[in-house]
C-alpha positions as CSV (number, residue, x, y, z in Angstrom):
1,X,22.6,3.9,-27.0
2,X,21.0,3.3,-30.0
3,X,21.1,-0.6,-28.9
4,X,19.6,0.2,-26.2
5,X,16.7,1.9,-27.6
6,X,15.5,-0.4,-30.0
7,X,15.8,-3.4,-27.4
8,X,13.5,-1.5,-25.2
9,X,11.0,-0.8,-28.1
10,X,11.5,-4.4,-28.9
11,X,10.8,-5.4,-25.6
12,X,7.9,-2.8,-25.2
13,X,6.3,-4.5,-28.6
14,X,6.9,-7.7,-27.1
15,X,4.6,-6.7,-23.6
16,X,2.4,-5.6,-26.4
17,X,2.2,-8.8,-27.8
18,X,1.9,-10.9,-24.3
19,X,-1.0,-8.6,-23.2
20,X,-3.0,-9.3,-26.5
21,X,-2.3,-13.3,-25.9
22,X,-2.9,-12.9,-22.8
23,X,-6.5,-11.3,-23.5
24,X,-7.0,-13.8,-26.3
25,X,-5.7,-16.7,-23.9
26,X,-8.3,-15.6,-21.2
27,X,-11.3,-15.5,-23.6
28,X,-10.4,-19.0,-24.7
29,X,-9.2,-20.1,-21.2
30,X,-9.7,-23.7,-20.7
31,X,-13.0,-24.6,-18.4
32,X,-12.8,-28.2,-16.5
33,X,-15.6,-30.4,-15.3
34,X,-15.6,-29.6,-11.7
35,X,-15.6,-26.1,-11.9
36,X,-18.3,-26.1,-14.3
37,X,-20.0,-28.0,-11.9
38,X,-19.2,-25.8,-9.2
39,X,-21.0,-23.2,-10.8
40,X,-24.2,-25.2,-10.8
41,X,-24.2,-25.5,-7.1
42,X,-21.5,-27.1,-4.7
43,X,-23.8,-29.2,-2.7
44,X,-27.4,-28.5,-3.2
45,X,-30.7,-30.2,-3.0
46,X,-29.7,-31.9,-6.6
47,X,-26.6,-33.6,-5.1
48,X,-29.0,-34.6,-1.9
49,X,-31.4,-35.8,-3.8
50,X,-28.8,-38.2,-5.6
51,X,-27.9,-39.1,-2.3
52,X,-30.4,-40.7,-1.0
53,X,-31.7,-41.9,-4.2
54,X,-28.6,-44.4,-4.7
55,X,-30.1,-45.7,-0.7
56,X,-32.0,-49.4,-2.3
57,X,-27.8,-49.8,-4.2
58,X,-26.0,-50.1,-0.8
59,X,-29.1,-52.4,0.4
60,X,-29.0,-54.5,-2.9
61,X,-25.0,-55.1,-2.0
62,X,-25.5,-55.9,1.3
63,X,-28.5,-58.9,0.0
64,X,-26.1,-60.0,-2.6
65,X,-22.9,-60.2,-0.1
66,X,-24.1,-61.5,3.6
67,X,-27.5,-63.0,2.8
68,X,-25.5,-66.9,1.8
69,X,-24.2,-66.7,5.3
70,X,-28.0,-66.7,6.3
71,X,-29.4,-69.7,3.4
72,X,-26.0,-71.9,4.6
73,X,-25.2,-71.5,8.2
74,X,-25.3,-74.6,9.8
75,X,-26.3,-74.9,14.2
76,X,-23.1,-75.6,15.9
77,X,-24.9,-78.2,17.7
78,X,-25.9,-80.9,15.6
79,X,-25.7,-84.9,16.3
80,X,-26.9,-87.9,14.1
81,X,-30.9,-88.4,13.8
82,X,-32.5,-91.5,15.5
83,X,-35.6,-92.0,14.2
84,X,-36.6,-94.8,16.6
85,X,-35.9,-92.1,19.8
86,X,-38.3,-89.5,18.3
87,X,-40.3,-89.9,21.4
88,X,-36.9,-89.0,23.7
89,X,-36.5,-84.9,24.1
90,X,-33.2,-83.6,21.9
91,X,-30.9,-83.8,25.2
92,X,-31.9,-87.5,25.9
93,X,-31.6,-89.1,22.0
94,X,-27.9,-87.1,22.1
95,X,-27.2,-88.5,25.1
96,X,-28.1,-92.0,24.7
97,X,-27.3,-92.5,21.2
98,X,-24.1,-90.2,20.5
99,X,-20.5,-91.5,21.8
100,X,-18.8,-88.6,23.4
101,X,-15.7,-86.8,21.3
102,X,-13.5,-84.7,23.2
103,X,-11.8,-83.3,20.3
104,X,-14.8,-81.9,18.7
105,X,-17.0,-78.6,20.0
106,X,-19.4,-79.4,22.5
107,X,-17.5,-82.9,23.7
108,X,-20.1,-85.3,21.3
109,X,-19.9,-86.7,18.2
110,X,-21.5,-84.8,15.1
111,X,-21.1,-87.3,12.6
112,X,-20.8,-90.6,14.7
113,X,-23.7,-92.5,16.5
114,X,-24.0,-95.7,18.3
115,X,-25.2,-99.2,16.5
116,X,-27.8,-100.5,19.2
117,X,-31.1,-102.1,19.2
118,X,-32.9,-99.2,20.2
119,X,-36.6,-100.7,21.0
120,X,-34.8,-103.1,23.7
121,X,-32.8,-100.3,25.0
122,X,-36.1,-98.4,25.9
123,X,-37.6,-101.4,27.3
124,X,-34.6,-102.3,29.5
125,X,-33.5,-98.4,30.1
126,X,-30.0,-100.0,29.5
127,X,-27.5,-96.6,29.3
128,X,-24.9,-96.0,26.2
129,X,-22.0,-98.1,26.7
130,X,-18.7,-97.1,24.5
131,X,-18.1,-100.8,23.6
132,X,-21.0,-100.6,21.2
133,X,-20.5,-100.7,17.8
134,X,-20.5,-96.9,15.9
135,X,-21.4,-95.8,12.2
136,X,-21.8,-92.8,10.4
137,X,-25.6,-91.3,10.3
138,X,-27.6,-93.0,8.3
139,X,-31.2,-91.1,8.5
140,X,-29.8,-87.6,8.9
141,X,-28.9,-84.7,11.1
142,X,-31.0,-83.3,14.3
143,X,-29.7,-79.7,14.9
144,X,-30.4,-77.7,17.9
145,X,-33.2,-74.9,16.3
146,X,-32.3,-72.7,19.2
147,X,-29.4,-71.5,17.5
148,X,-30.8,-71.1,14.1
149,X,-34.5,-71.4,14.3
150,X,-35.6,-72.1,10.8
151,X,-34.2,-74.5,7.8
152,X,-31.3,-73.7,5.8
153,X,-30.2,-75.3,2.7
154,X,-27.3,-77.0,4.8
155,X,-29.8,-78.1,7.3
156,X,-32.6,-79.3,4.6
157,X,-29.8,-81.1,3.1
158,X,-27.2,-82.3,4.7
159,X,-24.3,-80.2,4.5
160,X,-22.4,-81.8,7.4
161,X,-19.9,-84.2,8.5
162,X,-18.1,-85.4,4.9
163,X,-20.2,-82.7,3.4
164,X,-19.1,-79.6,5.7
165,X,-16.9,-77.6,2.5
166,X,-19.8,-77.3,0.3
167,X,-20.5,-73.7,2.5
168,X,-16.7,-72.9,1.8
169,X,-17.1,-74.0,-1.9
170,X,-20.2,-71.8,-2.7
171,X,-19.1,-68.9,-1.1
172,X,-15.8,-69.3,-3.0
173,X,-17.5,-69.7,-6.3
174,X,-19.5,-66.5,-5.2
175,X,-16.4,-64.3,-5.0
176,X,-15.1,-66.5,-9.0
177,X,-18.4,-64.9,-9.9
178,X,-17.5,-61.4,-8.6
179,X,-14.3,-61.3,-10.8
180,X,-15.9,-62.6,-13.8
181,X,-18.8,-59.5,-13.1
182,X,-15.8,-57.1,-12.7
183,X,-14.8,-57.7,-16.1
184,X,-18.3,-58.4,-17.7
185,X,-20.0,-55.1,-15.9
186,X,-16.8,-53.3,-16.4
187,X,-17.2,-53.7,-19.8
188,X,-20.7,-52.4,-20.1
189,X,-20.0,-49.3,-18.0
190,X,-16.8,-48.8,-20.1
191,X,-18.8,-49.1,-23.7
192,X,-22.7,-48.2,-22.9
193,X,-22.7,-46.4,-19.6
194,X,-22.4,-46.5,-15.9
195,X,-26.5,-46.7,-15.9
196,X,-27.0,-49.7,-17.6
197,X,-23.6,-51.6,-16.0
198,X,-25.8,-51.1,-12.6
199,X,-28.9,-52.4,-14.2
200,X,-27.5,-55.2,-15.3
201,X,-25.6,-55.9,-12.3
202,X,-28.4,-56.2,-10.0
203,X,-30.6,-58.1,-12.6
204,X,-27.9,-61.0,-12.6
205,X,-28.6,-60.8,-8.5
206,X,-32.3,-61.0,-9.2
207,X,-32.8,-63.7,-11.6
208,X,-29.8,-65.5,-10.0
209,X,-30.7,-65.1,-6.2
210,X,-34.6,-66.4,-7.1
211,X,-32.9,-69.5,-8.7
212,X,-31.1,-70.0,-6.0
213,X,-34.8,-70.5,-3.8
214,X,-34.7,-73.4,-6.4
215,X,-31.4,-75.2,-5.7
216,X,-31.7,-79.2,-5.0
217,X,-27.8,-79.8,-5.1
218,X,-24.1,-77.9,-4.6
219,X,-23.6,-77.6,-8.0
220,X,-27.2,-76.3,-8.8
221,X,-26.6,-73.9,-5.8
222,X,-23.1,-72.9,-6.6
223,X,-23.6,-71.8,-10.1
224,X,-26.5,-69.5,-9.1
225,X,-24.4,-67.9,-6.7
226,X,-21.9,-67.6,-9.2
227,X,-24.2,-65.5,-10.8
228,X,-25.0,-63.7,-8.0
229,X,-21.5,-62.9,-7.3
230,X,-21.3,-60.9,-10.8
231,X,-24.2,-58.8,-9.2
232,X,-21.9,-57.8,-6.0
233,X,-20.2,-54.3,-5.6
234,X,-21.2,-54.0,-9.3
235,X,-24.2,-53.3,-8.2
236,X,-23.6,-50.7,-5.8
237,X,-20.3,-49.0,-7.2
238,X,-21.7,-47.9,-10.5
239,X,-24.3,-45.8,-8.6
240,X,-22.1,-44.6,-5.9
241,X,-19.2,-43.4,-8.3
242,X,-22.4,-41.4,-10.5
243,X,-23.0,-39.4,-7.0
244,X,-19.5,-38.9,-6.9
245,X,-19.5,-37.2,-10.0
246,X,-22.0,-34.7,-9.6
247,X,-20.4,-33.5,-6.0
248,X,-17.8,-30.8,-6.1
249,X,-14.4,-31.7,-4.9
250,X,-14.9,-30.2,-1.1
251,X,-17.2,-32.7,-0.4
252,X,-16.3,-35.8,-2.0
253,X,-14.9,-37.0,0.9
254,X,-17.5,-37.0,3.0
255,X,-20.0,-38.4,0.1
256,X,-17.7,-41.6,-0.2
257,X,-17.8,-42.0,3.6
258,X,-21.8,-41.3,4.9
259,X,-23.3,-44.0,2.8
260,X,-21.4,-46.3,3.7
261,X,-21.7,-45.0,7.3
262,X,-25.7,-44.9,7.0
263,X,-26.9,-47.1,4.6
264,X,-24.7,-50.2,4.1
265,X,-24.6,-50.1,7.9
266,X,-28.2,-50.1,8.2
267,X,-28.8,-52.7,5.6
268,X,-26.0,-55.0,7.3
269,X,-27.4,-54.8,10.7
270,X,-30.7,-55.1,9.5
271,X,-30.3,-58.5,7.4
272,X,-30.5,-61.0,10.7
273,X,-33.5,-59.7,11.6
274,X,-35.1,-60.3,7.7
275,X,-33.8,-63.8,7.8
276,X,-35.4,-64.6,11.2
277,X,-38.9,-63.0,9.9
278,X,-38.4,-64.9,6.7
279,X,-38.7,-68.5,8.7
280,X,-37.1,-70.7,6.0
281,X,-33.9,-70.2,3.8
282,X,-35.9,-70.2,-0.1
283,X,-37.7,-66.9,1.7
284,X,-35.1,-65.5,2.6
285,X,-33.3,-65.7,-1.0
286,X,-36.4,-64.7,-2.9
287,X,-36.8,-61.7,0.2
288,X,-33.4,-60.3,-0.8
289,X,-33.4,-61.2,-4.8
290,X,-36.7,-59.9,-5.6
291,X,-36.0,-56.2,-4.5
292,X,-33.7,-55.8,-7.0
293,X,-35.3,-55.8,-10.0
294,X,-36.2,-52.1,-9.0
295,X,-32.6,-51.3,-10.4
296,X,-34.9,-50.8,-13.7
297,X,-36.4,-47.7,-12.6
298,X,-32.3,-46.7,-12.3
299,X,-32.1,-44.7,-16.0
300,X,-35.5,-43.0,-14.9
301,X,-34.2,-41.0,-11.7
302,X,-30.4,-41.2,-11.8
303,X,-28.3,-39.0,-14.4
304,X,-25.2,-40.9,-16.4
305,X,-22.5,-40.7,-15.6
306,X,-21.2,-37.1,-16.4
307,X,-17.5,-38.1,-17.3
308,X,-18.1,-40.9,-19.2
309,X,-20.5,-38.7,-21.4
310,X,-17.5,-36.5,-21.7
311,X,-15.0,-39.7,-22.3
312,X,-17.6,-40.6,-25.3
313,X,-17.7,-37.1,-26.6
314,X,-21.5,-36.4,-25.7
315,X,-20.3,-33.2,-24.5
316,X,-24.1,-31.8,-25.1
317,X,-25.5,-34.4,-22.9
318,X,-23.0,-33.6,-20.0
319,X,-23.8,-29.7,-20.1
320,X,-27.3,-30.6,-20.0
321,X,-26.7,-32.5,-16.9
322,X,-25.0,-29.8,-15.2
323,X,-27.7,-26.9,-16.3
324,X,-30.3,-29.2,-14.8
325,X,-28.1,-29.5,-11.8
326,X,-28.3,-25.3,-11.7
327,X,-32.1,-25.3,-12.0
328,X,-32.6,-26.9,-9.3
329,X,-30.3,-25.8,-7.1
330,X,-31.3,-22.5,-8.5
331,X,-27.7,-21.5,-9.6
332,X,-27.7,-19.5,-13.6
333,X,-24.6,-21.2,-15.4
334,X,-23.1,-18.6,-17.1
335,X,-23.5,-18.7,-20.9
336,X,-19.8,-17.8,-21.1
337,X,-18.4,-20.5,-18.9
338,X,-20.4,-23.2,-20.5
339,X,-18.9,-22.0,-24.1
340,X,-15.3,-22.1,-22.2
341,X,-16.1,-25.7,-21.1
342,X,-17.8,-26.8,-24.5
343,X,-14.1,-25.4,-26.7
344,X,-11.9,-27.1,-23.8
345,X,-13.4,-30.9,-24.1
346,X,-13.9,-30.3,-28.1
347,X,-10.2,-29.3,-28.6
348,X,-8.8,-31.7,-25.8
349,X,-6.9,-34.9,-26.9
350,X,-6.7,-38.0,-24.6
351,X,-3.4,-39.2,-24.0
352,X,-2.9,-42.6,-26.1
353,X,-0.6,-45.4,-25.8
354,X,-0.9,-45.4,-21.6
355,X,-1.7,-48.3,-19.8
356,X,-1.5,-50.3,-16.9
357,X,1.5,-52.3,-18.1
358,X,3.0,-48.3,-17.6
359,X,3.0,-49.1,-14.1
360,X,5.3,-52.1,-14.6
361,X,8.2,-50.4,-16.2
362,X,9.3,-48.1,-13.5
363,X,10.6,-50.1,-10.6
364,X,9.2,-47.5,-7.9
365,X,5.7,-47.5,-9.1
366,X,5.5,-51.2,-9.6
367,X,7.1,-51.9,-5.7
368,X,4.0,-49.3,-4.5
369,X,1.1,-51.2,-7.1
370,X,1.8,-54.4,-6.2
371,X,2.0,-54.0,-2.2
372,X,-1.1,-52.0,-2.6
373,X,-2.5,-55.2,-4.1
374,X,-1.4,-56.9,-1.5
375,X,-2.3,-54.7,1.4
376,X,-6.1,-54.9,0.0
377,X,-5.8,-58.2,-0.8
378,X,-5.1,-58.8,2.9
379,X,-8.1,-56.6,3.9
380,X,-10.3,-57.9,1.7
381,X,-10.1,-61.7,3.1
382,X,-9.7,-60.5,7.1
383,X,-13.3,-58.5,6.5
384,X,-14.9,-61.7,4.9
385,X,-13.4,-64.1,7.2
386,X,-14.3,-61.9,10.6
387,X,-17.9,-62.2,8.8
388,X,-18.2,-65.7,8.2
389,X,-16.4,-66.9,12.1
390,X,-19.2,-65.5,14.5
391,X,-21.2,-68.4,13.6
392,X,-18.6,-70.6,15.6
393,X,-18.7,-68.3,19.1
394,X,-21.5,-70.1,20.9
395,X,-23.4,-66.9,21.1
396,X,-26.4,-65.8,18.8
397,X,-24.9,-65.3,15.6
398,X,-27.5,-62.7,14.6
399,X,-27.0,-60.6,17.4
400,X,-23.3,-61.1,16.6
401,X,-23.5,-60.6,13.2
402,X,-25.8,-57.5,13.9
403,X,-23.2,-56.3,16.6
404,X,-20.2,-56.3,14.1
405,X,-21.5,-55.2,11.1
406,X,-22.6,-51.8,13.2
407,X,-19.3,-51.3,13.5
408,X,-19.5,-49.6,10.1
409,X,-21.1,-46.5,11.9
410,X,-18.5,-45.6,14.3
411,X,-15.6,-46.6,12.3
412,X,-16.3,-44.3,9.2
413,X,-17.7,-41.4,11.0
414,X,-14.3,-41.5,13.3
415,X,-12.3,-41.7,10.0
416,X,-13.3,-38.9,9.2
417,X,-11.9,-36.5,11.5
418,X,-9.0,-38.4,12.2
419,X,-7.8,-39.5,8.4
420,X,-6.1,-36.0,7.4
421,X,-4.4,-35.7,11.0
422,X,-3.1,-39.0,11.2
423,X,-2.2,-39.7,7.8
424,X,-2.7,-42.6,5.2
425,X,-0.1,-44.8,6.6
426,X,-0.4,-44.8,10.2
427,X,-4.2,-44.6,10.8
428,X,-4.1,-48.0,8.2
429,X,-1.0,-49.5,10.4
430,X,-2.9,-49.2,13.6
431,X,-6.2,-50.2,12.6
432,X,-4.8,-53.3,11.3
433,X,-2.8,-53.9,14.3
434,X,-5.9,-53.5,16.3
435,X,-7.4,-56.0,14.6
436,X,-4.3,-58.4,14.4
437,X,-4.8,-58.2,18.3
438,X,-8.1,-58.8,18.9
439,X,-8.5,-61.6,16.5
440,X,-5.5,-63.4,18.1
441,X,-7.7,-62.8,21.8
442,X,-10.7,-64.2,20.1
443,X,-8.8,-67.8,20.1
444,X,-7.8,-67.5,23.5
445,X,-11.7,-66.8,25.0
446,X,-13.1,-68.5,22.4
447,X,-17.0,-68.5,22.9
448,X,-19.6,-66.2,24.7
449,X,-19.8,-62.6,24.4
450,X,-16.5,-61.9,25.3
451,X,-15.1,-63.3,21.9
452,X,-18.0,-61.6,19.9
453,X,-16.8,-57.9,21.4
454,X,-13.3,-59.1,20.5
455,X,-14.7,-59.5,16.8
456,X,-16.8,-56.6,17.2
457,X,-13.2,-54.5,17.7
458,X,-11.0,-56.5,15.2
459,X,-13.9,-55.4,12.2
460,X,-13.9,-51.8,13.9
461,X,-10.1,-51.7,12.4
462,X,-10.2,-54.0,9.6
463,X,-13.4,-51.4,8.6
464,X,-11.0,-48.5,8.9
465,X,-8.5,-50.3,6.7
466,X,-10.9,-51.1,4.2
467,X,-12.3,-47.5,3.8
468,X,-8.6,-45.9,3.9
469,X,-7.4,-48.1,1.1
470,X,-10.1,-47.3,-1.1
471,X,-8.8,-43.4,-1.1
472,X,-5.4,-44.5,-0.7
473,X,-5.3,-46.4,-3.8
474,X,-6.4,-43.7,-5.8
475,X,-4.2,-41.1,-4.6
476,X,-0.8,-43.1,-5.2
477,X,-1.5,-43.7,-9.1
478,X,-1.4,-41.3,-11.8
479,X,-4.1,-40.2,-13.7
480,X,-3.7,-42.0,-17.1
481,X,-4.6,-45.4,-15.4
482,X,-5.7,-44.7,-12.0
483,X,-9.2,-46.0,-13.2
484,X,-7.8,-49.6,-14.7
485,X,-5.3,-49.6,-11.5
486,X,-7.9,-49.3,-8.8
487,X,-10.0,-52.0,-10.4
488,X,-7.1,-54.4,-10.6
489,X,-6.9,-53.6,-6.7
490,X,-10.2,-54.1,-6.1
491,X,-10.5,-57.4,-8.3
492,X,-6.9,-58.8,-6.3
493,X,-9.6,-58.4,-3.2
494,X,-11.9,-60.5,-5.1
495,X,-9.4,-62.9,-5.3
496,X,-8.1,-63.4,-2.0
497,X,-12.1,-63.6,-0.5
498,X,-12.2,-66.7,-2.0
499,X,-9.8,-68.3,0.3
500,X,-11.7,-66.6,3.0
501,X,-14.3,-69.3,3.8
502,X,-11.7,-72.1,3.5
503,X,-9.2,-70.2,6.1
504,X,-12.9,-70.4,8.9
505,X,-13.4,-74.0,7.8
506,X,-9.7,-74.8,9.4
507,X,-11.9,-74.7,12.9
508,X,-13.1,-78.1,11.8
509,X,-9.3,-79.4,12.7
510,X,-8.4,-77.1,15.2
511,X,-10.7,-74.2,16.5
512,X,-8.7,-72.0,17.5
513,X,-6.8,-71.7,14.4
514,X,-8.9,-69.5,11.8
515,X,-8.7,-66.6,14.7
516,X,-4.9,-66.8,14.8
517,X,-4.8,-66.8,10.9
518,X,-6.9,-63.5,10.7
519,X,-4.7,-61.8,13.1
520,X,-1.5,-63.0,11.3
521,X,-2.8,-61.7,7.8
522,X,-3.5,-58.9,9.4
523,X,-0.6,-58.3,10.8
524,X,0.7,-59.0,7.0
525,X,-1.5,-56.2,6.0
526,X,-0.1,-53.7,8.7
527,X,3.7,-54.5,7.3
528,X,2.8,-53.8,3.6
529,X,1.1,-50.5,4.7
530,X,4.9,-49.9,5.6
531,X,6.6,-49.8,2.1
532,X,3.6,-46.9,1.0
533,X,4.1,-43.4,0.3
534,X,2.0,-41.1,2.8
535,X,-1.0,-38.6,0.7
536,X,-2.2,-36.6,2.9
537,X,-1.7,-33.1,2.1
538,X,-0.6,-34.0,-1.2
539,X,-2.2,-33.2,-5.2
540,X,-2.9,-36.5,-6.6
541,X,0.2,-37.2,-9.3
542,X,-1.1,-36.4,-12.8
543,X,2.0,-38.3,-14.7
544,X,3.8,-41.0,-14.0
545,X,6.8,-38.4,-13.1
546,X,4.9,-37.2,-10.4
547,X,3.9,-40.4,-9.1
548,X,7.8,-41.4,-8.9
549,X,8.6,-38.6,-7.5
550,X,5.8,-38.9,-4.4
551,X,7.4,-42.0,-4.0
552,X,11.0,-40.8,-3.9
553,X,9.9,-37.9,-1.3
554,X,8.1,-39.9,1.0
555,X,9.5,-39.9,4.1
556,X,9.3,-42.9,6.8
557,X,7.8,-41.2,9.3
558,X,5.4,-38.7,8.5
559,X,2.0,-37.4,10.0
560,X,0.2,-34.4,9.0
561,X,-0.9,-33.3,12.0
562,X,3.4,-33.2,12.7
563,X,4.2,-31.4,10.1
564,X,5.2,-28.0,10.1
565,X,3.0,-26.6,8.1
566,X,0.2,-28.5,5.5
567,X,0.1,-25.8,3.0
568,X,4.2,-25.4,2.8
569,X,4.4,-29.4,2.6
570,X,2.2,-29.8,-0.5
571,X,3.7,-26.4,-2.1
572,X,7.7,-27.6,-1.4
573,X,6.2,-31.6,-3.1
574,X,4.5,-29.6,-6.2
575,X,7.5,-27.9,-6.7
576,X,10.0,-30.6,-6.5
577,X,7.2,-31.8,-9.2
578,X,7.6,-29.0,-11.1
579,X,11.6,-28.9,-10.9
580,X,11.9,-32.4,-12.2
């Protein structure tokens, strides 16, 4: 009895003792970012201001990305120049002076012309005879300015015939430039700030795409864009990833989708129709180049980067932010949650020692990284090589080009609603099936409109796919190195653009062949997207234990809007979390 008593009063002092820590827990109770920020308004006019400030970013991508397609595309119809026949129209110098090829587009010779007396041919109206002699061109090109009605570089000089790679070549050392710029700019924003990584960015696409207006050779032109490939998605993502940032969690979502859906969109479509007005191809690069030295107004009406403020221990500057936030979204911060959040980042320790090399060790997480990788890899060169093949349909290619890159609209809005009912996995799967289908069409019909709306659907899915791995890739690694392991995804994608223009220069052999490729690699892409854990529904893993174990749950078939019950789903997950 007397046991008994003094373990109760034990026990009583002990509740005693958990109420006062309790108390003394909840005035020191730890405060993180996003519910400070929450406090300073969940989406107000500050967070709509950003919004549409970051608009010129998405342009400046969309200039630095698509506008080489517009200095370098070449007329599909193009035959050796005659200079004696300048008084002939086009239709009778081709005709008389170029030997028909039946392997090559449009049944004639683009590299080949006849060897004939041409001043006795006029006077005795004698017709071509395929005995004649035949040599390559010797004064040039003629190129049908229907089809692309002022000069491009390739046009002015000469990128034809023996010369018809240097295209492929420049927009491969584009995308060299866009790794080297993910590690340079990725620097910068890592050591001095996400503001000046997007300054800089752009100002290599400035001074870069002006030199280009410049360029007398391939390697003169190749280096600049080289340059201006450290500009691209640099340029934009520093900016877009700030917005991101000052948005609370409910509505990230939809901020990583509309301006994409709005802006790039409206850029993309919008790009034809500047190169057209432009009239010659050292416009048109100093049209698109020039804009972006406005990045240097950036520092002037964009914030930092809260978190890297935080991550540099400017945890003054970052509760600044967020008060100015609640001013003017007229929210008061109170005093005694910004004091919570102030002892919670002065007491907090980083985790040390973690890396991407983490990853590696455990065989689960390194199966999922690497086919991640290779799913965006996949993407990545489908997207660019959908892009670069509408030049080769016969049909205007910037009505084509203005056609498919709309596609952006309708693909992300749909996304939107659909991507939490149909899951990660199977929305990615069938969009990229779509697109393995369409683009193996595309070879079949080969020209007119009917192969453009075959494009038109095959970018409608691979647009899907792109958008969903972004998320994707950052809800299947853990916190410590999600950062370092979505750039090393995104950089992979850099890697396999590259090939990109060389898999549409295969239509100089066989023309049909670039559209079967695209549809096999995507096909590729939809079979990776197979070995990946589904995320819907589920917390993002916060250790590498909890990444494992959302691998080791995952079940093959699995779509939200099947399951039971969301809330139950992600509850029985944490738990097995919390078990292990």
């Amino acid at each position: 009895m007397e046991v008994r008593n003094c373990t109760i009063q034990t026990h009583e002092s002990d509740s005693d003792n958990v109420k006062s820590n309790a108390g003394e827990t909840n005035s020191h109770k730890e405060v993180n970012y996003d519910e400070l920020l929450t406090s300073a308004g969940v989406f107000g006019r500050y967070q709509v201001f950003l919004f549409f400030v970051t608009f010129p970013f998405y342009i400046f991508t969309v200039f630095s990305y698509y506008t080489q397609l517009f200095l370098t595309e070449v007329p599909p119809n193009h035959w050796c120049w005659i200079p004696e026949l300048e008084n002939l129209t086009q239709i009778e110098r081709r005709n008389l002076a170029i030997p028909q090829d039946l392997n090559a587009q449009f049944g004639y010779s683009h590299c080949k012309a006849y060897v004939a007396n041409w001043s006795e041919i006029l006077l005795t109206s004698q017709k071509p005879n395929q005995t004649w002699n035949i040599e390559s061109c010797k004064f040039g090109w003629e190129f049908n300015r229907t089809e692309i009605p002022y000069p491009t570089i390739s046009t002015e000089l000469g990128w034809v015939c023996d010369k018809n790679s240097y295209q492929a070549t420049a927009q491969a050392i584009f995308f060299v430039g866009s790794i080297a710029g993910g590690v340079v700019v990725g620097w910068v924003a890592d050591r001095f700030g996400r503001l000046p990584a997007a300054v800089l960015s752009n100002l290599f696409g400035c001074v870069a795409g002006i030199a280009s207006s410049f360029a007398t050779n391939i390697i003169y032109f190749s280096v600049c864009r080289f340059f201006v490939g450290m500009a691209y998605d640099n340029n934009m993502t520093m900016t877009y990833l700030i917005v991101l940032e000052y948005v609370a969690p409910k509505y990230r979502t939809v901020i990583a989708n509309l301006p994409f859906a709005i802006f790039y969109s409206l850029g993309a479509t919008t790009l034809p129709w500047i190169a057209l007005a432009c009239g010659h191809w050292k416009t048109l690069s100093l049209a698109t180049s020039i804009p972006m030295a406005l990045a240097i107004l950036a520092p002037f009406v964009i914030p930092e980067s809260p978190r890297w403020l935080l991550y540099v221990g400017r945890i003054d500057d970052a509760i600044t932010k967020v008060i100015t936030i609640g001013r003017v979204n007229k929210k008061e911060i109170p005093l005694k949650l910004i004091e919570q959040f102030k002892l919670t980042y002065t007491n907090r320790k980083e985790e040390k020692n973690i890396s991407i090399l983490n990853v590696f060790r455990s065989s689960k997480l390194r199966k999922v990284f690497l086919s991640m990788c290779l799913l965006f890899m996949c993407i990545m060169l489908v997207i660019d090589a959908l892009v670069r093949s509408i030049g080769g349909l016969e049909f205007d290619i910037f009505v084509s080009f203005t056609l498919v890159s709309f596609t952006e609209l309708p693909s992300l809005v749909l996304m939107s609603f659909i991507l939490d009912l149909t899951g990660r996995k199977w929305l990615t799967i069938g969009s990229l099936l779509m697109c393995c289908i369409f683009s193996i069409l595309t070879a079949f019909i080969n020209s007119g409109l009917l192969s453009v709306l075959c494009v038109v659907v095959a970018r409608f899915g691979v647009n899907m796919a792109f958008n969903i791995t972004m998320q994707w890739s950052a809800e299947v690694m853990p916190t410590a190195v999600r950062g370092s392991g979505v750039s090393i995804v995104h950089i992979t994608g850099f890697v396999s653009s590259i090939l990109a223009p060389y898999v549409v220069y295969l239509n100089n052999f066989v023309l049909w062949l670039p559209s079967i490729l695209i549809g096999f690699i995507a096909l590729i892409g939809a079979l990776t997207a197979i070995i990946l854990p589904e995320t819907t529904g589920i917390e993002m893993p916060q250790s590498f234990e909890d990444a494992e174990n959302l691998i080791t749950n995952q079940k093959f078939f699995d779509m939200p809007c099947l399951r039971k019950s969301n809330k139950n789903y992600v509850g029985n997950v944490n738990s097995s979390f919390e078990m292990h």
